[in-house]
RODO-2510 file (C-alpha; in nm, 4 decimals, decimal comma):
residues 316
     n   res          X          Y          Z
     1     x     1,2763    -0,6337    -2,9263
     2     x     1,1771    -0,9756    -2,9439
     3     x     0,8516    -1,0918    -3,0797
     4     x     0,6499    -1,4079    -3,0922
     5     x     0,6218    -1,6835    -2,8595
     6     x     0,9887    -1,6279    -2,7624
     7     x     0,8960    -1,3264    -2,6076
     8     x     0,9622    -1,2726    -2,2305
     9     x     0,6520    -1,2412    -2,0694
    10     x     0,6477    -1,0839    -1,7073
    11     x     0,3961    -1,1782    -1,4325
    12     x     0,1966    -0,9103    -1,2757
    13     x     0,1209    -0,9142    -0,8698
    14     x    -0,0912    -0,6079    -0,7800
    15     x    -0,1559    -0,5989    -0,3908
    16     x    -0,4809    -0,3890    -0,2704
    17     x    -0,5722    -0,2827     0,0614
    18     x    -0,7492    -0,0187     0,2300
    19     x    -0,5294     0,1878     0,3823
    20     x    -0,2993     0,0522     0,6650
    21     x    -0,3811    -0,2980     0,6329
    22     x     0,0014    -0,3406     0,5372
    23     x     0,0268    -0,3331     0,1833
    24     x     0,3549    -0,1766     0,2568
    25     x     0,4914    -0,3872     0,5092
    26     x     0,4013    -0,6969     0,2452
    27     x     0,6225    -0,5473    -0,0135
    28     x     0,9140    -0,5083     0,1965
    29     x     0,8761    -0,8935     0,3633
    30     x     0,8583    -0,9951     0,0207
    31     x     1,1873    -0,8289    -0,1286
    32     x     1,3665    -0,9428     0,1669
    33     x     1,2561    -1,3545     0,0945
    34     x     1,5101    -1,3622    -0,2034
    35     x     1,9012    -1,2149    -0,1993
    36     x     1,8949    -1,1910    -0,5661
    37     x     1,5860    -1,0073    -0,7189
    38     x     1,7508    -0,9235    -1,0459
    39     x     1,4551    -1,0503    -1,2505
    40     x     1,2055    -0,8165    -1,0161
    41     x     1,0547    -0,4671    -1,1045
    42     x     0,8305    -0,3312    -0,7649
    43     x     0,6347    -0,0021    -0,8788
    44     x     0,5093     0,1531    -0,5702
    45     x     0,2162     0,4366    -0,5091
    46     x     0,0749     0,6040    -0,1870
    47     x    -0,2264     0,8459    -0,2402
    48     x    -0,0625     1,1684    -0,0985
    49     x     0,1858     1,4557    -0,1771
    50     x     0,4188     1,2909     0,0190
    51     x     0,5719     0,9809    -0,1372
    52     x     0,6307     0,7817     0,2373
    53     x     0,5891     0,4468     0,0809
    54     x     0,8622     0,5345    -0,1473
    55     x     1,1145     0,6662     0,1096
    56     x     1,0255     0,3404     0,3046
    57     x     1,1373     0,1337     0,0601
    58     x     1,4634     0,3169     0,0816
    59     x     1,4569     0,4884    -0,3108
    60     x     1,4943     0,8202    -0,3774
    61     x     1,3816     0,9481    -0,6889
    62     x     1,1604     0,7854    -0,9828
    63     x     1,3935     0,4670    -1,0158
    64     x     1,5831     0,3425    -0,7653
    65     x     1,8135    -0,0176    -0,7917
    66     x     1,7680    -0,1684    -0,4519
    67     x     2,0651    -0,3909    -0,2779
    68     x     1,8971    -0,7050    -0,3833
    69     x     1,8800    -0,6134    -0,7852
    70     x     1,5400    -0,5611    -0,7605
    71     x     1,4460    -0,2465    -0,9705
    72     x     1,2260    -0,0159    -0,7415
    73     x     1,0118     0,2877    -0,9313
    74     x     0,6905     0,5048    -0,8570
    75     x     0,3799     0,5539    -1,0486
    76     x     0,4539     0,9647    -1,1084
    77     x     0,3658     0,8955    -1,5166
    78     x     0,0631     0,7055    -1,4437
    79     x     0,0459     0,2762    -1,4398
    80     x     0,0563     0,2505    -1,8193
    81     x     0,3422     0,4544    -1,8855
    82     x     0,5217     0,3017    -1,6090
    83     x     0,4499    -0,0121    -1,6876
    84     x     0,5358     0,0160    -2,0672
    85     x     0,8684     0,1814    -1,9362
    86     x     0,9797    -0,1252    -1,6946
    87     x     0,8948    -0,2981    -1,9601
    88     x     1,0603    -0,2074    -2,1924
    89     x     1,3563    -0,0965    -2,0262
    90     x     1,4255    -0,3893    -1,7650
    91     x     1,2435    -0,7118    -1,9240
    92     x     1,1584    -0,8027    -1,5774
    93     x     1,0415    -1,1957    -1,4856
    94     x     0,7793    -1,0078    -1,2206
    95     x     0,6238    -0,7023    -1,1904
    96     x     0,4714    -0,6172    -0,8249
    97     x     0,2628    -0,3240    -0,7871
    98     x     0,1503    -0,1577    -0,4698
    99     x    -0,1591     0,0305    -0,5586
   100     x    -0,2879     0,3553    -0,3128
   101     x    -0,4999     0,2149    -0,0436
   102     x    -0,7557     0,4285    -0,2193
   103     x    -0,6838     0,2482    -0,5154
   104     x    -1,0177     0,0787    -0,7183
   105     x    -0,8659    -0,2613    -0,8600
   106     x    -1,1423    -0,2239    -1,1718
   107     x    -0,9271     0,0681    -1,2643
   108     x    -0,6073    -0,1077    -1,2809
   109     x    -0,7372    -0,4285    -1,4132
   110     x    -0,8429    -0,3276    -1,7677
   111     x    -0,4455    -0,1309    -1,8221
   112     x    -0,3105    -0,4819    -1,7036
   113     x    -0,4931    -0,6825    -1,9310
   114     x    -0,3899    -0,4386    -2,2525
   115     x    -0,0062    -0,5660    -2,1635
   116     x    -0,1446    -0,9313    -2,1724
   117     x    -0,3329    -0,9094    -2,4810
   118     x    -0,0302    -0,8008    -2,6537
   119     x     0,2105    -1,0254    -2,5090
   120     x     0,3765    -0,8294    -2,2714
   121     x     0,2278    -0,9633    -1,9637
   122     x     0,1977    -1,3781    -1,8763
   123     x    -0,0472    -1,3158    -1,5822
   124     x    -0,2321    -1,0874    -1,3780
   125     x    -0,2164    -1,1840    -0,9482
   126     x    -0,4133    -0,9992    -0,7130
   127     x    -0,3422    -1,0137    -0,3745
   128     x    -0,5810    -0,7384    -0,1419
   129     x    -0,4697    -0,7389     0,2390
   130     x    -0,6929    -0,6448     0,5083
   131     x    -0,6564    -0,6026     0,8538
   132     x    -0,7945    -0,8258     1,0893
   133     x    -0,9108    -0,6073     1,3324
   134     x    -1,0989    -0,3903     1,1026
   135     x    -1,2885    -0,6389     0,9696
   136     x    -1,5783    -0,6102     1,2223
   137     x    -1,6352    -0,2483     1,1074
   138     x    -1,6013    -0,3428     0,7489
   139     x    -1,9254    -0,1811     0,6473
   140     x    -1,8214     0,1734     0,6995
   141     x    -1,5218     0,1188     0,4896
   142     x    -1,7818     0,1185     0,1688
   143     x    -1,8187    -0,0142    -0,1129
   144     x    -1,4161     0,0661    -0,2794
   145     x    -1,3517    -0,1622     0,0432
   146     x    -1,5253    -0,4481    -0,1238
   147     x    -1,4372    -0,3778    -0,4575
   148     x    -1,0479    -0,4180    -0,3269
   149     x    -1,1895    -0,8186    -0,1381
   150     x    -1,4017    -0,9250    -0,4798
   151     x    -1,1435    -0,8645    -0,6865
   152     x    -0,8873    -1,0738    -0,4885
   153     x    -0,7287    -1,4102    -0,6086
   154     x    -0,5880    -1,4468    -0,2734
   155     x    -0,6550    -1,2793     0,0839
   156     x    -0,3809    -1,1516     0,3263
   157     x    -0,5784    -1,1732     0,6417
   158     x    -0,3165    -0,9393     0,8247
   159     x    -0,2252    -0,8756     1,1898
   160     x    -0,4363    -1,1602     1,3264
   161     x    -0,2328    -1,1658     1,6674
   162     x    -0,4521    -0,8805     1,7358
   163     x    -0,8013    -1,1091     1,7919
   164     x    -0,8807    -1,3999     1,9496
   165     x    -0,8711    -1,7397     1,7536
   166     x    -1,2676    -1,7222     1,7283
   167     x    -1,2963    -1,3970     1,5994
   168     x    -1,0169    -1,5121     1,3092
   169     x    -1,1872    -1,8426     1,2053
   170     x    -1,5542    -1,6283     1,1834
   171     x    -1,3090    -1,3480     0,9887
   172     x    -1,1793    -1,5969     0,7678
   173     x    -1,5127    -1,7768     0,6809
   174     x    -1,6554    -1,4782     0,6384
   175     x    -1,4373    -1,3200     0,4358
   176     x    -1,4094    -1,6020     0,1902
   177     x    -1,7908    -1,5638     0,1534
   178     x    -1,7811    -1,1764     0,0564
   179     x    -1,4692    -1,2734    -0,1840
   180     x    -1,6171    -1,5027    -0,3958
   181     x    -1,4126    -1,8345    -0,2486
   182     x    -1,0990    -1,6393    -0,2570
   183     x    -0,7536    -1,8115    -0,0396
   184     x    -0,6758    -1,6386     0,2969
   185     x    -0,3677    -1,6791     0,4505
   186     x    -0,3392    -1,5610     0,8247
   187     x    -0,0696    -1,3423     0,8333
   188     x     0,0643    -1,1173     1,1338
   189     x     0,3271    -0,8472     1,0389
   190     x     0,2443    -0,9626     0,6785
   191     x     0,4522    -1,2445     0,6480
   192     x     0,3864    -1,5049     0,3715
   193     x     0,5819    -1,7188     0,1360
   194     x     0,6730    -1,5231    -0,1867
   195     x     0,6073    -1,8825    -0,3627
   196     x     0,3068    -1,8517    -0,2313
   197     x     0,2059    -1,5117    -0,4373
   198     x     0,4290    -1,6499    -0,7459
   199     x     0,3439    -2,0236    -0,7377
   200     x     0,0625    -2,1361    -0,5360
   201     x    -0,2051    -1,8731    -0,6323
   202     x    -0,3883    -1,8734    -0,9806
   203     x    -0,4522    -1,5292    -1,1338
   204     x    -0,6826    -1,4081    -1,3297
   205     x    -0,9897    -1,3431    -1,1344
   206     x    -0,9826    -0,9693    -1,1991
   207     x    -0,9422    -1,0501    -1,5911
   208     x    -1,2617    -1,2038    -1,6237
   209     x    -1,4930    -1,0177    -1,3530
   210     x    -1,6549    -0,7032    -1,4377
   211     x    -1,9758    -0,7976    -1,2792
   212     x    -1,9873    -0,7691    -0,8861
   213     x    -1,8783    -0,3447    -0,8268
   214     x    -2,0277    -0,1579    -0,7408
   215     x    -2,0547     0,2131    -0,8555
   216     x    -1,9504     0,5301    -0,6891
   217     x    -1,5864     0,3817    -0,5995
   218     x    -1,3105     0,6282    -0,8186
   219     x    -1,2597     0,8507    -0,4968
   220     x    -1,5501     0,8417    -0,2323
   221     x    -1,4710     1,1719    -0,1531
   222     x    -1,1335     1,0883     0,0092
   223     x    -0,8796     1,3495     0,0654
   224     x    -0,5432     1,4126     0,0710
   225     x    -0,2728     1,6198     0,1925
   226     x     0,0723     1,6717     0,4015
   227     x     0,1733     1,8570     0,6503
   228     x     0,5584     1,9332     0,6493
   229     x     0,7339     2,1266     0,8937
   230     x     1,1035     2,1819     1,0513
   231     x     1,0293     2,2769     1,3830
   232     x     1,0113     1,9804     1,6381
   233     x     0,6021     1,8763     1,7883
   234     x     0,5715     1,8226     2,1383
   235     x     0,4875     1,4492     2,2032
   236     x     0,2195     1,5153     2,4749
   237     x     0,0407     1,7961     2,2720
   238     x     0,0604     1,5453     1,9478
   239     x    -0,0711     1,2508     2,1416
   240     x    -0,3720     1,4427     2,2805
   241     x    -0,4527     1,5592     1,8962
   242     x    -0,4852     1,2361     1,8106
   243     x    -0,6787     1,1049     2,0536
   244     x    -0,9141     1,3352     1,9581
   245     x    -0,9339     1,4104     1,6122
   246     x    -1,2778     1,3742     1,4314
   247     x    -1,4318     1,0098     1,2815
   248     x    -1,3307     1,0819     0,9748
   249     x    -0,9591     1,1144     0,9944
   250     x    -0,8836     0,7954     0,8889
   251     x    -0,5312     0,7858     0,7978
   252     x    -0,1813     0,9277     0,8974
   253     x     0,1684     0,8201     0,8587
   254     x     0,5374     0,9436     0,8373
   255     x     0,7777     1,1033     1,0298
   256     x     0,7840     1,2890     1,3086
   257     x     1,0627     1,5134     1,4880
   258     x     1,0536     1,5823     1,8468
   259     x     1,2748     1,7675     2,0327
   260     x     1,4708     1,4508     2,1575
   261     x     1,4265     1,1893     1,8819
   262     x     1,2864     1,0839     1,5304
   263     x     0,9890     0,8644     1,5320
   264     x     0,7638     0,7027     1,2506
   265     x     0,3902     0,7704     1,3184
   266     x     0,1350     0,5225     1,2461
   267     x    -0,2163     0,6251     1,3104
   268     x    -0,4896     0,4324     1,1226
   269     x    -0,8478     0,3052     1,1808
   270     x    -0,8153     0,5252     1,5697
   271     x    -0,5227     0,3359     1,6957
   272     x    -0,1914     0,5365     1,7192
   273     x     0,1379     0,3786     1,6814
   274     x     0,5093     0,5686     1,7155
   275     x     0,8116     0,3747     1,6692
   276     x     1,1591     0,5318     1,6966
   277     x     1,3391     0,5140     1,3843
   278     x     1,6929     0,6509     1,2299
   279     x     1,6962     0,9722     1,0753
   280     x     1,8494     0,8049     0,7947
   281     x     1,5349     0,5456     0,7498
   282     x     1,2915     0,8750     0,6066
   283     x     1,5506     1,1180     0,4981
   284     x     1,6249     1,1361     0,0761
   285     x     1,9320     1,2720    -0,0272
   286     x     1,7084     1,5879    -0,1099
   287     x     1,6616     1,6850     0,2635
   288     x     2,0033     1,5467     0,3592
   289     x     1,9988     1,5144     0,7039
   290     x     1,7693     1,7953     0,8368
   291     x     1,5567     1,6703     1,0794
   292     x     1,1450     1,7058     0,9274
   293     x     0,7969     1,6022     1,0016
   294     x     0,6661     1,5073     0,6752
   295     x     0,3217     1,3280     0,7015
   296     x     0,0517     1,2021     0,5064
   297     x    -0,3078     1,2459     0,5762
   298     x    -0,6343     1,0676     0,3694
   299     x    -0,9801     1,1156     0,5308
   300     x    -1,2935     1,2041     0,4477
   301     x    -1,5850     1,4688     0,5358
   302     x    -1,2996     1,6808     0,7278
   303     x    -1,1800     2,0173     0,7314
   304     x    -0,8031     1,9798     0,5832
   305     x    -0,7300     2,4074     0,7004
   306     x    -0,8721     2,2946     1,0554
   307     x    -0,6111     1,9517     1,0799
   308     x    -0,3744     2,1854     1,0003
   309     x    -0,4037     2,4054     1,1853
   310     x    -0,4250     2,1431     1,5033
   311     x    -0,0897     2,0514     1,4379
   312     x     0,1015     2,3338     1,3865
   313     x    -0,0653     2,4111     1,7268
   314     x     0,1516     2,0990     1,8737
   315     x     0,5033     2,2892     1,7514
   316     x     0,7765     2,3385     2,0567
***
């Protein structure tokens, strides 16, 4: 191993959101701005049974080389022991991280800054996206919400082609108050400049602030679970669920199998989105080519037997 100032040093990006803003969606934009991402480690995380995220990114198992080089792992041994294992096994130039959207950055921070102090890591970037047309209901999102935008050396104001250009220059003003003078970058389908992230933002912000959190944040009484099943839903009967599920369901994503086709479902902050996808874009090699519903469900204050329940009642 090398030692001293001839050490390579990687540079860590860590990209917070709550959930759905498109932390995901980032990631992928971003490995597709470079052909060769040899130098690149991407640890990914999704706070659920269900690794989606992971399949998304098209690896199966715990490390997966993607077609660009980049190296692509998840976070099943926890971020220090992942982190200490890209390390040491890959010497990577940068190290992105998609944290859970449950995900307090003050947790992550302090594990980061252990690799700097001994000369692992060059630099710590943190990069929180948040959706633009959740930002007017910001304050029932809570306090791990704002934890995620103080912590922030730059802002991915995402999906702004859903408001009106006065509602994005108040979001944008406003949102560089509550970050502390943070960049935002307008974004829609996530799309910014890797040299942004790697060149044009300074890091460190999360290094030096431990003032500003507030308390209460590790879980807020989230919850998690999946629902998996091989028998196709009926699309009317699924649609009508979730127009009506309670306040608190907040998140839901993966695929679904109907009778007729695969689709992805998207349902996040009460807005329901299913896009048609190919088997082969959310099957591992583990399920072959069995056709599944495998989602992913994070709310709070509900009844996980009783969501359930709803949508087994939605089975052909």
């Amino acid at each position: 191993m090398v030692k001293g100032d001839d050490k390579k040093r990687a540079g860590v990006v860590l990209i917070v959101g709550f959930l759905g803003a498109g932390k995901t969606t980032l990631l992928r934009h971003l490995l597709s701005c470079e052909r060769d991402m040899s130098d690149t480690v991407v640890i990914v995380n999704e706070f659920g049974e269900v690794g989606i995220d992971g399949s998304l990114l098209e690896g199966v198992g715990e490390v997966v080389e993607l077609t660009s080089g980049c190296i692509c792992c998840t976070l099943a041994l926890g971020i220090r022991k992942t982190l200490r294992d890209v390390i040491d096994n890959f010497s990577p130039k940068w190290i992105f991280i998609e944290a859970s959207g449950v995900a307090d950055p003050k947790n992550i921070i302090p594990i980061v800054g252990e690799f700097i102090d001994g000369g692992d890591v060059d630099s710590l970037k943190i990069v929180t996206v948040v959706e633009a047309d959740l930002w007017s209901a910001r304050d029932i999102l809570g306090a791990l919400f704002f934890n995620q935008l103080k912590s922030a050396d730059l802002v991915v104001l995402n999906k702004v082609d859903l408001i009106d250009e006065d509602r994005l220059e108040k979001a944008v003003k406003e949102i560089r108050e509550a970050s502390g003078g943070s960049p935002v970058v307008p974004a829609v389908r996530a799309r910014v400049d890797l040299e942004v992230i790697k060149e044009g933002v300074k890091g460190g912000k999360g290094l030096t602030q431990h003032k500003g959190y507030e308390e209460g944040t590790k879980a807020q009484d989230f919850i998690s679970f999946s629902f998996v099943e091989s028998r196709p839903l009926n699309e009317s009967r699924l649609e009508k669920l979730l127009n009506s599920l309670p306040f608190g369901m907040f998140r839901i994503k993966g695929a679904v199998s109907f009778s007729d086709r695969t689709a992805f479902l998207s349902y996040v902050g009460w807005k329901m989105e299913l896009t048609e996808i190919e088997l082969t874009d959310i099957t591992s090699s583990t399920h072959g080519d069995e056709k599944i519903t495998r989602l992913a469900f994070v709310g709070w204050g509900v009844d996980k037997d009783e969501i359930i329940g709803r949508f087994k009642a939605c089975l052909d």
